[in-house]
C-alpha positions as CSV (number, residue, x, y, z in Angstrom):
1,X,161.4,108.2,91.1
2,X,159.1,110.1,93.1
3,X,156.4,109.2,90.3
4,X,157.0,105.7,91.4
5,X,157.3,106.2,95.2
6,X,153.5,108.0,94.6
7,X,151.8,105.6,92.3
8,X,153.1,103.0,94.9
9,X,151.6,104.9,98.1
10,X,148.5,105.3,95.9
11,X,148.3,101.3,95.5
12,X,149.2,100.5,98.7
13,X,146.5,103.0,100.0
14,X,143.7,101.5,97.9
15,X,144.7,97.6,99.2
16,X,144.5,98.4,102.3
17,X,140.9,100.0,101.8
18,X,139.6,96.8,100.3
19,X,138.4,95.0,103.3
20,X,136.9,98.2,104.6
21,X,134.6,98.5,101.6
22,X,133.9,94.4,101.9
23,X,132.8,95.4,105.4
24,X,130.8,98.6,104.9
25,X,129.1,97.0,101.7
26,X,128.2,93.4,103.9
27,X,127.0,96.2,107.1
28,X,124.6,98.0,104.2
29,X,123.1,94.9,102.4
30,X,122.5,93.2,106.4
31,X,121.1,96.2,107.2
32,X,119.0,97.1,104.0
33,X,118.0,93.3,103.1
34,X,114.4,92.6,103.6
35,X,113.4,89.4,105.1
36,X,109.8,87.7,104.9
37,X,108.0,84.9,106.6
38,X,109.6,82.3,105.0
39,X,112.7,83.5,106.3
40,X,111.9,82.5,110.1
41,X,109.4,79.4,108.8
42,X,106.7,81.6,109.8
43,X,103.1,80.4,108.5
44,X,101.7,83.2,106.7
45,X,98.3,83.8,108.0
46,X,95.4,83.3,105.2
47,X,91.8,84.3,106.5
48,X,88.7,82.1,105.9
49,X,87.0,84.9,105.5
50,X,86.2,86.9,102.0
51,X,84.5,90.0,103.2
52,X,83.5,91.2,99.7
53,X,84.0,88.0,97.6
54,X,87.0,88.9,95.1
55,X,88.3,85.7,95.5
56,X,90.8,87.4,97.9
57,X,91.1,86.0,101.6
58,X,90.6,89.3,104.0
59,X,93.9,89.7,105.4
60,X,95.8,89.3,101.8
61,X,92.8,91.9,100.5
62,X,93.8,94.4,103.1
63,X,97.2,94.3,102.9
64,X,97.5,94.9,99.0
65,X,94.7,98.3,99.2
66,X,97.4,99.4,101.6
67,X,99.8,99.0,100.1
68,X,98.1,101.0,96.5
69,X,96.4,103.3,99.0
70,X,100.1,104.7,100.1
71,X,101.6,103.6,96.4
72,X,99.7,106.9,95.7
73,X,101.9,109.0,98.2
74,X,98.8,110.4,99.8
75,X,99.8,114.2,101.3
76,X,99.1,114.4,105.0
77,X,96.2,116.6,105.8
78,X,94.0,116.8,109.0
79,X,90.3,117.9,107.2
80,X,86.5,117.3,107.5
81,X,85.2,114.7,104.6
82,X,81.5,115.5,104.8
83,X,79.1,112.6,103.4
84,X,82.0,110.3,102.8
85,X,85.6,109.1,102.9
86,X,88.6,111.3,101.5
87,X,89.1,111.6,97.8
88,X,93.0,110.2,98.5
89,X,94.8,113.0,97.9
90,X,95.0,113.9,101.5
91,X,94.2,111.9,104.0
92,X,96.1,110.9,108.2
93,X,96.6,107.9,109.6
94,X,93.3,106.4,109.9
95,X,92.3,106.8,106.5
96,X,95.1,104.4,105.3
97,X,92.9,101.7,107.5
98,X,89.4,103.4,106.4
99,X,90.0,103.4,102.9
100,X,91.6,99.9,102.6
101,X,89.3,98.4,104.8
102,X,86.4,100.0,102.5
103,X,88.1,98.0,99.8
104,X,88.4,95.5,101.5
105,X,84.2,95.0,102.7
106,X,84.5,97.0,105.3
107,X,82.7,99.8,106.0
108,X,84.5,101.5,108.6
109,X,82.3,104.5,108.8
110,X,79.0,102.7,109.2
111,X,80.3,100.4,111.6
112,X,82.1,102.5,113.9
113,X,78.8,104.4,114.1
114,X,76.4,101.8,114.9
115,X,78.8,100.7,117.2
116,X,79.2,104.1,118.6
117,X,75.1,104.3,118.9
118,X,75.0,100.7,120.8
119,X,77.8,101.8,123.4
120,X,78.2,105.7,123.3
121,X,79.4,105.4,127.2
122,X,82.5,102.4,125.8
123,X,83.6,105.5,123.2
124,X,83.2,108.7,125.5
125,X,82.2,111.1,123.3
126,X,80.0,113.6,123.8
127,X,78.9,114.3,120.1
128,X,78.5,111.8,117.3
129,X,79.5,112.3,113.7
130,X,79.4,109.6,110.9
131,X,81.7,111.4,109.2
132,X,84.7,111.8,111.6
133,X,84.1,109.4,114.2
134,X,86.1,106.5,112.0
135,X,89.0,108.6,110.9
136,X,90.0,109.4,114.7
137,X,92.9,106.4,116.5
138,X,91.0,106.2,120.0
139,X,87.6,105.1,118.2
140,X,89.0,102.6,116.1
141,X,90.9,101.4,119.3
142,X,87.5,100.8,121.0
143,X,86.1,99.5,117.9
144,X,88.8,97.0,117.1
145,X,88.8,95.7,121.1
146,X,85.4,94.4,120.9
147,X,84.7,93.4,116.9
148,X,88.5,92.0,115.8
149,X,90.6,89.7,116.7
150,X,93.0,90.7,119.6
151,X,96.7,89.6,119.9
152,X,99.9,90.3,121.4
153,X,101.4,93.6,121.9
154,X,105.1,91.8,122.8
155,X,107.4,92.2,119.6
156,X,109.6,89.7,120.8
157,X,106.7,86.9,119.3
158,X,107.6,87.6,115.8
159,X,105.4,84.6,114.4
160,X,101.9,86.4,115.8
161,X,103.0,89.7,114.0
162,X,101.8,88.7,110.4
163,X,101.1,91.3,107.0
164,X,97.8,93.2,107.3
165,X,97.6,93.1,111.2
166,X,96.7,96.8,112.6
167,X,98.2,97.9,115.3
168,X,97.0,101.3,117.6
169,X,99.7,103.6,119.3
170,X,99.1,106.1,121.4
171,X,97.3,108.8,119.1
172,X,98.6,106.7,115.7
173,X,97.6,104.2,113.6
174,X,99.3,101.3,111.6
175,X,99.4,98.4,109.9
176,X,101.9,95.8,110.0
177,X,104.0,95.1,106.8
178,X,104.9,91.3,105.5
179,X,108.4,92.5,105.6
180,X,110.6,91.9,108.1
181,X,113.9,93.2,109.7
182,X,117.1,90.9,110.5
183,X,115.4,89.9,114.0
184,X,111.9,89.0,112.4
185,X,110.3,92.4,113.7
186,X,108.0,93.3,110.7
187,X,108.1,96.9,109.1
188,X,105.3,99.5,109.5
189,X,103.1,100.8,106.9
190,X,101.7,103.8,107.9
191,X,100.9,107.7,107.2
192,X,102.4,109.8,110.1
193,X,102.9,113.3,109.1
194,X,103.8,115.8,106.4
195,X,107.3,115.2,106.0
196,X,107.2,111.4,105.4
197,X,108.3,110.5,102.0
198,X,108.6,106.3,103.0
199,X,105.4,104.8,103.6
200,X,106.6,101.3,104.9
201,X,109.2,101.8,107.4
202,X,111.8,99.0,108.4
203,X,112.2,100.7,112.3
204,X,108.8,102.1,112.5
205,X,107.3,99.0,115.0
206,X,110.3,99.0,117.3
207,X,110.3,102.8,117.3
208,X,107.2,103.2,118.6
209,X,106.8,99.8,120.8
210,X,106.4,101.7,123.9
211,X,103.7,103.3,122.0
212,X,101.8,100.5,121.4
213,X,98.0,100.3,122.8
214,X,96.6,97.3,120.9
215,X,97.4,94.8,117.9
216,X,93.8,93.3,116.0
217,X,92.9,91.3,112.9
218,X,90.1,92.4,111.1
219,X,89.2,88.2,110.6
């Protein structure tokens, strides 16, 4: 009897747990489910430009050396490259936009220092250095206002926030993934510190929004 009377409670407890797992299962799929342009009939933007002629428009190139720049899990490490770029290994924030742009046709480190030659005042520095110049937020900031394409800082314009844009925080970095969350705000690929195992991050735009200092296109 009291077999019974337990086996019963035990059913009884398990129906009435049902809808809560439906519910918790729907709340973890909406939140975890990864939405893309074609979701919000965005256009994907395609640039008529092919930097180093791969066949590869420049903002599709850029994204994917991103994306197998961080598919490497770079370790986060603050160091002097001299002569060069970093091996890969290591690298911060700017060298995930240095090193893809690079493979991309883009020689970041050249042209951030002619540019720094022609306008030294625009960059206030006091020193110039080829070889750290490019890999530092605040140049690339004053680099990107005047030689790429500017656009909107204002999340709520989903459709102008498009895969392989770069956007500058205040002392960070990014670039914008071709993911999107449930509201059309697109996920963050970036390289922020030494404890960051997820390279593309789903809340990393609207985290930092206050953050934000400028949004650019390369073409």
């Amino acid at each position: 009897m009291k077999k019974g009377i337990i086996i019963g409670i035990i059913i009884s407890l398990i129906i009435m747990m049902i809808p809560f797992a439906i519910y918790i299962e729907k709340t973890l799929y909406i939140e975890n489910k990864e939405y893309t342009n074609e979701d919000f009939g965005i256009q994907t933007y395609i640039s008529k430009i092919d930097k180093d002629n791969d066949g590869i428009d420049d903002q599709t190139d850029f994204l994917q050396n991103v994306r197998l720049y961080l598919s490497k899990k770079p370790k986060y490490k603050s160091e002097y490259y001299a002569g060069g770029y970093p091996t890969g290994e290591y690298g911060v924030c700017t060298d995930v936009i240095a090193i893809a742009a690079l493979n991309s046709g883009y020689d970041l480190r050249t042209l951030v220092n002619e540019d720094i030659k022609s306008r030294k005042e625009d960059y206030n520095i006091d020193t110039i250095d080829i070889d750290i110049d490019f890999r530092r937020a605040k140049n690339l900031k004053v680099y990107l206002d005047k030689n790429a394409v500017v656009l909107t800082t204002d999340l709520s314009k989903i459709e102008e926030w498009q895969g392989g844009d770069i956007v500058v925080f205040k002392g960070h970095i990014g670039v914008v993934s071709d993911k999107r969350n449930e509201n059309g705000v697109p996920y963050l690929l970036h390289h922020a510190n030494p404890f960051q195992t997820e390279y593309e991050e789903p809340g990393g735009l609207l985290r930092l929004e206050v953050d934000i200092l400028g949004h650019y296109r390369l073409s």
